[in-house]
N, C-alpha and C positions, 0 to 999 in steps of 0.2 A: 797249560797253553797248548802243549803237543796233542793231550786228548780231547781239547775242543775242538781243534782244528781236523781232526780224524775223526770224530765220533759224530750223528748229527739223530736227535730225536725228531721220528717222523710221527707224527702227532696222532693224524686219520687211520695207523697204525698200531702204533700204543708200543712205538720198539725203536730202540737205537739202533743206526744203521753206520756201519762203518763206512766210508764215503768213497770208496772206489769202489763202485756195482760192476760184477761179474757179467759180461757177453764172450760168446766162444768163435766170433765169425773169422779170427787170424793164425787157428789151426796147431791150439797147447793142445796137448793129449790129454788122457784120460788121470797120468799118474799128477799131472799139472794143476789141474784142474781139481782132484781130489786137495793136493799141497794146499789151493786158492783157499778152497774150502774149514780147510783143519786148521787154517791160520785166522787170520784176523777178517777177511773178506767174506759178508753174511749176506749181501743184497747180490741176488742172480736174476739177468734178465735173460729170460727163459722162452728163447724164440721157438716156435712149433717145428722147426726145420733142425733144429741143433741136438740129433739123437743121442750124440755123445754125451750131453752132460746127462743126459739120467739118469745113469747106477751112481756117478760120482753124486749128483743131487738128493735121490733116496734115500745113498746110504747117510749121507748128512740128518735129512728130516727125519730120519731113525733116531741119528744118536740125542738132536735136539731139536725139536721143530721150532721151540717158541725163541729161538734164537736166530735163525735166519727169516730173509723176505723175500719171498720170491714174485716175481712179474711177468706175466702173459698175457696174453690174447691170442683173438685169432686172426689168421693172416690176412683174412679179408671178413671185415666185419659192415658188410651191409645191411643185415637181417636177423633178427632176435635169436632165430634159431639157431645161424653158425657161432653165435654168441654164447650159447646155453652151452650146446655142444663142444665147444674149445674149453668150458672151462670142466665140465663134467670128464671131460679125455682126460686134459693135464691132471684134475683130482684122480684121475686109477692111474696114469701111469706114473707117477709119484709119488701116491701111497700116501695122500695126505687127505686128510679133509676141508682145509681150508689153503687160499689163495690169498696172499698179504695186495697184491693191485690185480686187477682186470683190468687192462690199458685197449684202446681201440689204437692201432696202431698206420701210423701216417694219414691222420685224419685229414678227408679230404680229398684223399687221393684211392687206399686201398679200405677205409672206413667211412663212416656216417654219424655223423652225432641227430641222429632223428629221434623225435620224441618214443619210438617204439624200441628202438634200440637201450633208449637211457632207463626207459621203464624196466626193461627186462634187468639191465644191471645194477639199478638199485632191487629186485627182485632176487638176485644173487646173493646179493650183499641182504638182505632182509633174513635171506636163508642159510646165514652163516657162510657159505662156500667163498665168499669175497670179503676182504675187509676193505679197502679202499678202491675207489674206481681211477681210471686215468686216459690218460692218449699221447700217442706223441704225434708232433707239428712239426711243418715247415713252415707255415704261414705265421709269422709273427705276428701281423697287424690281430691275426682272429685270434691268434694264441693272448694275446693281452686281452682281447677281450675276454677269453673263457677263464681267463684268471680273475678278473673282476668277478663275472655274473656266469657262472655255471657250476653245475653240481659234479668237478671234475676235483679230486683229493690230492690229483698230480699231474703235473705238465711235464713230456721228454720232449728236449728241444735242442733245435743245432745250436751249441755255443763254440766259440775257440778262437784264436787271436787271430785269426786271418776272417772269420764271422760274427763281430762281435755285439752285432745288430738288436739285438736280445737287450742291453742294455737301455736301450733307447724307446723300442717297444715291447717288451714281454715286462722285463722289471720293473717299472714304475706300477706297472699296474697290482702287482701284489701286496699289497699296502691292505686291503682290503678284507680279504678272506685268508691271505698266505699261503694258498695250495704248494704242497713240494712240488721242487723243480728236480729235476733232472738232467743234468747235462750230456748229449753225446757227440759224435762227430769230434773229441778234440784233439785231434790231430789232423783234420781237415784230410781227411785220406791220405794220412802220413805224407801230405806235401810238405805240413814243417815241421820236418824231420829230414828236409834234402834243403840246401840252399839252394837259394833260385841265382841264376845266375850276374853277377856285378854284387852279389850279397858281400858285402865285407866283417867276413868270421865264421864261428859255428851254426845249422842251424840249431832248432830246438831238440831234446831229447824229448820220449814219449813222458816222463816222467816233470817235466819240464811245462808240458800242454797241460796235463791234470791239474798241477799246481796252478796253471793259471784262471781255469774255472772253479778250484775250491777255493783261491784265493778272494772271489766275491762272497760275501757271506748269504747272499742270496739264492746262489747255488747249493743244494742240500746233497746231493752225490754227483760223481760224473762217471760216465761206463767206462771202461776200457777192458781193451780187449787183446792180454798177449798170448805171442806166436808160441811158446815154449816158457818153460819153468825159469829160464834163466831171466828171460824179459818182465817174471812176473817177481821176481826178488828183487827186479833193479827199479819198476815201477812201486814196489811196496820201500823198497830205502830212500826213494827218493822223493817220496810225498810226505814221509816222516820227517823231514827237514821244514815243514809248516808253510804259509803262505809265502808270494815269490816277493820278494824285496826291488825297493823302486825304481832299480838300476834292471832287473831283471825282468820286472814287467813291461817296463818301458823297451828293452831290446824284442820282445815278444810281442810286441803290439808292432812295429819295426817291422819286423819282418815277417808279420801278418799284412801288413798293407802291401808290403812288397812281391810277396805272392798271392795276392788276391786284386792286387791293383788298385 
């Protein structure tokens, strides 16, 4: 039960992913981040800006490549060529020759899903360098639809109890093709993690938020992203406790309306 709940086979992949995906944007160090690594955590999403994880990353894809998955893009993905380029960079400076996602990231806003863009990255992926393409969203409404009818292997999308909008328009529509999902955002910028005020009790732990987007089984990983080594052992003992129980989702959905309004 504990290893389904932790483990999820990403298909477009051909790899099981442990389901708390590695991001560094809350400032673990390098000896932390190595720990993340040499433990149970294989899926890294590997922003162009986050210099630190790459000795700890390398030295990982050294010891085992075909065991972890790593995700990138680039920061702004308008044009075939910063496309090519983002993924050629991250292949030298990681030392690997293949990328498990190419994701266009906050599509719509700092990306483009144009037909020149998508030719180039299935061009990637034709040439070995990619195995699965992807993007992450705000737009729900379009995100459901690229789950239906697009050549996208993966959606990163805000999910969390205080946003849980995703249910209503991203997931039904995967029924279809079942692109992996990605959840981030779930701690809603660690608002619940502070009671909002007239809140009566605790609010949520980070460990708490994760639990509640791998508790759909439609969500195949969710990111998170701790401060220090100690944040990332209380996040790893407490997702090991399996889906949240229906006294405890119900309190988390509570106090996602209450701080989201």
């Amino acid at each position: 039960m504990a290893e389904d709940f932790l483990h999820r086979h990403i298909s477009s992949i051909g790899k099981v992913a442990f389901r708390l995906g590695l991001a560094v944007t809350h400032g673990i160090d390098d000896a932390g981040i190595r720990e993340a690594l040499e433990g149970p955590v294989n899926y890294v999403f590997f922003n162009p800006t986050a210099r630190k994880l790459v000795e700890p990353l390398r030295a990982a894809l050294r010891r085992d490549r075909q065991r972890y998955l790593v995700a990138t893009g680039p920061t702004f993905g308008f044009f075939p060529g910063s496309i090519r380029r983002r993924v050629e960079a991250a292949l030298r400076l990681l030392g690997t020759d293949y990328l498990d996602v190419l994701q266009l990231f906050w599509l719509g806003k700092m990306s483009a899903e144009t037909e020149a863009n998508m030719e180039e990255m299935a061009r990637l992926r034709k040439e070995g360098k990619v195995r699965a393409l992807g993007a992450s969203i705000h737009d729900r409404a379009r995100a459901g639809r690229l789950a239906e009818d697009s050549a996208l292997d993966l959606l990163m999308i805000r999910y969390n109890a205080a946003h849980p909008g995703a249910e209503t328009d991203v997931f039904p529509h995967l029924s279809r093709r079942r692109p992996a999902v990605v959840a981030y955002t779930a701690t809603c910028g660690r608002k619940l993690l502070r009671a909002p005020r007239g809140w009566p009790g605790p609010a949520a732990t980070a460990g708490q938020c994760y639990r509640f987007c791998l508790s759909n089984p439609l969500v195949d990983l969710v990111l998170f992203s701790p401060a220090n080594a100690s944040e990332l052992r209380e996040d790893l003992s407490e997702v090991a406790r399996g889906p949240l129980g229906e006294e405890e989702m119900s309190r988390l959905r509570s106090l996602g309306r209450a701080i989201h309004g």
